[in-house]
C-alpha positions, 0 to 999 in steps of 0.5 A, a space after each residue: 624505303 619505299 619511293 613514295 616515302 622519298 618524295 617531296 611533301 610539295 610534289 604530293 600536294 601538287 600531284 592532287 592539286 593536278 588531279 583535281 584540276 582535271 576534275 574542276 570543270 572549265 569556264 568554257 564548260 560552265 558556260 556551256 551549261 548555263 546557255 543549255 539551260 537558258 535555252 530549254 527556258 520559255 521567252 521571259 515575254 511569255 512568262 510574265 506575260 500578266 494578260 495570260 494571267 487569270 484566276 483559275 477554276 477549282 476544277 481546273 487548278 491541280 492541272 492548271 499547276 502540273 503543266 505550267 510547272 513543267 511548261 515553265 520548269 527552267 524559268 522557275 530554276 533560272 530565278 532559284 540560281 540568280 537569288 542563290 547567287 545574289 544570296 551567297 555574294 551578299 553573306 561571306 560567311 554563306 561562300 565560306 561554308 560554299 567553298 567548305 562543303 565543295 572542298 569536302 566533295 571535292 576531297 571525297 569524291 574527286 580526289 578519292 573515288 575509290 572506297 575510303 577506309 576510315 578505322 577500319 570502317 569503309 566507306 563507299 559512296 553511299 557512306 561518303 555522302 552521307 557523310 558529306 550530308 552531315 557535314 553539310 548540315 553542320 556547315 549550314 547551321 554555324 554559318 547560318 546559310 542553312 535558315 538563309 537558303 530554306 527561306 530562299 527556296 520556300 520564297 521562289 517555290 511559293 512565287 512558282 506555285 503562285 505563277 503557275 496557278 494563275 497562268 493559263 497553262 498553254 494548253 487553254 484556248 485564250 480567245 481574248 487576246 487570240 483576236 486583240 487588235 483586229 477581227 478574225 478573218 472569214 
C-alpha cells in the first residue's frame, strides 16, 4: 500500500482545507485593497458637484465622455461594487450562486494549479476557465442572478455615460464658478 492510501480521509480534507487557507486573501488584505481603491477615487464633492454640470456641445461630446470617464473611473467602479453588494445581501439565491462559482475557482485554480486531466482530456488554464465560464453561466441563469447583474451593470453604465456627458470634464475652463462669490484680482 502506498502512504496516501493509508491516510485518514479527514487528514486529506484538512490538508486542502489548509492549502486553501493560505490562498484566501486575508481581511486585513481585503481592506487594504478597497482603501487603494477609495483613494485613486475623485472627492465625491467634486463628482456630484451639479454646478460643474452642463449640457455639452455636439462637437465636444465624444471628448467630453473620454475624460470624465477615465477622470472618474473609480467612482463609477465604487457605486458598481456597492449595488453589487446590496444586490447580492437582498437576493439569497444570488450569494448561493456567489459562493458556487467561488468555490469552483477556488477548487480549479487554487486548489489545483497545475493542469487537470479529465478522461483523458487535459485541461490547462485556458480550458478551466472556459469551463468555469460555463459553469458560471448555468449558475447565473438557475438563480436568476444573471438577468439581476446585466440589469446592474446596464443601470450603473448608463448613469456613468450620463454623468460623464454632461460633467465639464477637468479639462474645460469654468469661468463661471472660477470667480463666484468675488471679483478677480488686477
Amino acid at each position: 500500500m502506498t502512504e496516501a492510501s493509508n491516510e485518514a480521509p479527514g487528514s486529506a480534507i484538512q490538508g486542502m482545507l489548509s492549502a486553501l487557507a493560505t490562498k484566501v486573501p486575508t481581511s486585513d488584505a481585503l481592506r487594504e485593497h478597497a482603501a487603494a481603491v477609495w483613494s485613486k477615487s475623485r472627492s465625491w464633492s467634486e463628482f456630484a458637484n451639479t454646478a460643474a454640470m452642463a449640457p455639452p456641445q455636439m462637437s465636444d461630446l465624444k471628448e467630453r465622455i473620454v475624460e470624465n470617464s477615465q477622470y472618474y473611473l473609480y467612482n463609477y467602479l465604487i457605486i458598481l461594487i456597492l449595488l453589487s453588494v446590496v444586490t447580492v445581501l437582498v437576493s439569497p439565491l444570488a450569494i448561493l450562486g456567489l459562493i458556487s462559482i467561488a468555490g469552483g475557482y477556488m477548487y480549479l485554480f487554487v486548489m489545483n494549479p497545475d493542469p487537470i486531466v479529465v478522461k483523458g482530456a487535459t485541461l490547462d488554464n485556458r480550458g478551466k476557465s472556459a469551463t468555469l465560464g460555463v459553469f458560471s453561466l448555468l449558475v447565473l441563469w438557475l438563480t436568476g442572478a444573471g438577468g439581476t447583474f446585466m440589469t446592474l451593470v446596464g443601470v450603473v453604465g448608463a448613469v456613468a455615460l450620463l454623468h460623464a456627458m454632461m460633467r465639464k470634464a477637468p479639462s474645460e475652463a469654468d469661468f463661471e464658478t472660477a470667480y463666484a462669490g468675488g471679483s478677480a484680482q488686477v
